[in-house]
Phi, psi and omega in degrees: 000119171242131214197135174303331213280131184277005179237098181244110176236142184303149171183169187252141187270140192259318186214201157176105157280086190272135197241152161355302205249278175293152176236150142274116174255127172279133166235100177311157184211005188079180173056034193070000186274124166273143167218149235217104147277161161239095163256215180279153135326317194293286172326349189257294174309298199307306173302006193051028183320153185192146168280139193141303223277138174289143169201167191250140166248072184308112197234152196232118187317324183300351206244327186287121167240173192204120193234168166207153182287000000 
């Protein structure tokens, strides 16, 4: 697999909340850290998401925000 995005981190899928439109995917990443996606319900089937299961989390810097009160 060759991919723009500079950032891919690894993780075992922990849960996946599936919604109408949307899913919530959990990704464990070790050293106790989650790290939490919302993608599409379709994407989640086509892809066959399962808890267990290794998957990637990818990120594009354009994509990322980052706030503090």
């Amino acid at each position: 697999m060759r991919i723009s995005a500079r950032n891919s981190i690894k993780g075992t899928i922990k849960s996946i909340t599936k919604g109408t439109v949307n899913s919530e995917v959990i990704l464990d990443i070790g050293n106790g850290v989650l790290l939490t996606s919302v993608i599409t319900t379709h994407a989640v089937e086509n892809l066959e998401l399962k808890e267990g299961k290794i998957a990637w989390a990818l990120i594009k810097s354009s994509e990322v925000m980052i706030a503090v009160e």
